[in-house]
Every structure is written in structure tokens, then in C-alpha cells.
C-alpha positions in Angstrom: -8.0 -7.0 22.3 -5.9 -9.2 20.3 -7.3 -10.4 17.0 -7.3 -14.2 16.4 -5.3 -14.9 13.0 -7.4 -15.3 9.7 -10.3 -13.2 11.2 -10.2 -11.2 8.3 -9.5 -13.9 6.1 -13.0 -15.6 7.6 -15.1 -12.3 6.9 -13.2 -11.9 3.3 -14.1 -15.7 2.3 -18.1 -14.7 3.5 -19.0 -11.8 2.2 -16.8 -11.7 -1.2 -16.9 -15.0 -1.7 -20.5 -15.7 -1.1 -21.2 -12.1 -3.1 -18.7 -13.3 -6.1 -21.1 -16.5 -6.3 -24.1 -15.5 -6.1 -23.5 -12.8 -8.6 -21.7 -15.7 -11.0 -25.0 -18.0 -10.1 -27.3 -14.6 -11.6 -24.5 -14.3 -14.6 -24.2 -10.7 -13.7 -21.1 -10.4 -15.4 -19.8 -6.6 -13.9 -20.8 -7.3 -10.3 -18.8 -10.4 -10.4 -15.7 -8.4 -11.9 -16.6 -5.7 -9.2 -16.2 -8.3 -6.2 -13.5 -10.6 -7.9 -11.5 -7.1 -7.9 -12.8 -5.5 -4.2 -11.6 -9.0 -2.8 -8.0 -8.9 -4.1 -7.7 -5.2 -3.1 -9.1 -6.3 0.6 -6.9 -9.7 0.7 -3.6 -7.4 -0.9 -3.9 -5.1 1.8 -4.6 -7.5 4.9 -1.5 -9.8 4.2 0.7 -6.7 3.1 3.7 -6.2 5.5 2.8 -2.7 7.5 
């Protein structure tokens, strides 16, 4: 099956981004470091060239 561009860009933008504010909204200082960094490891590999 061929995968429709920014797929994974959609699914990074929901659950990172919606984690990253949520966890800024609770000033949760860590967890929002935690997701800031897991979503530039997940958007570092998805656009890296294979």
C-alpha cells in the first residue's frame, strides 16, 4: 500500500504536539522536555534520506 505524503507528519503533529501542550498547559517542566526531544528524534528520522 502506498503511504500518502505527511502521514507521519499528521500523527507527529497529534500526538507530540497535543502531548507537548498539554504537558506545558500542566507546567510539567520534564515531560515537556521529554516530548519536545521524542518529537525531533521522530521528525529527524522520518525526513532523513534512507
Amino acid at each position: 500500500m502506498k503511504q500518502v505524503p505527511f502521514t507521519n507528519l499528521a500523527v507527529f503533529i497529534l500526538f507530540f504536539g497535543i502531548a507537548l501542550i498539554e504537558a506545558l498547559q500542566k507546567q510539567n517542566w520534564l515531560e515537556a522536555g521529554l516530548f519536545a526531544a521524542l518529537g525531533v528524534v521522530s521528525l529527524w528520522a522520518d525526513f532523513r534520506k534512507k
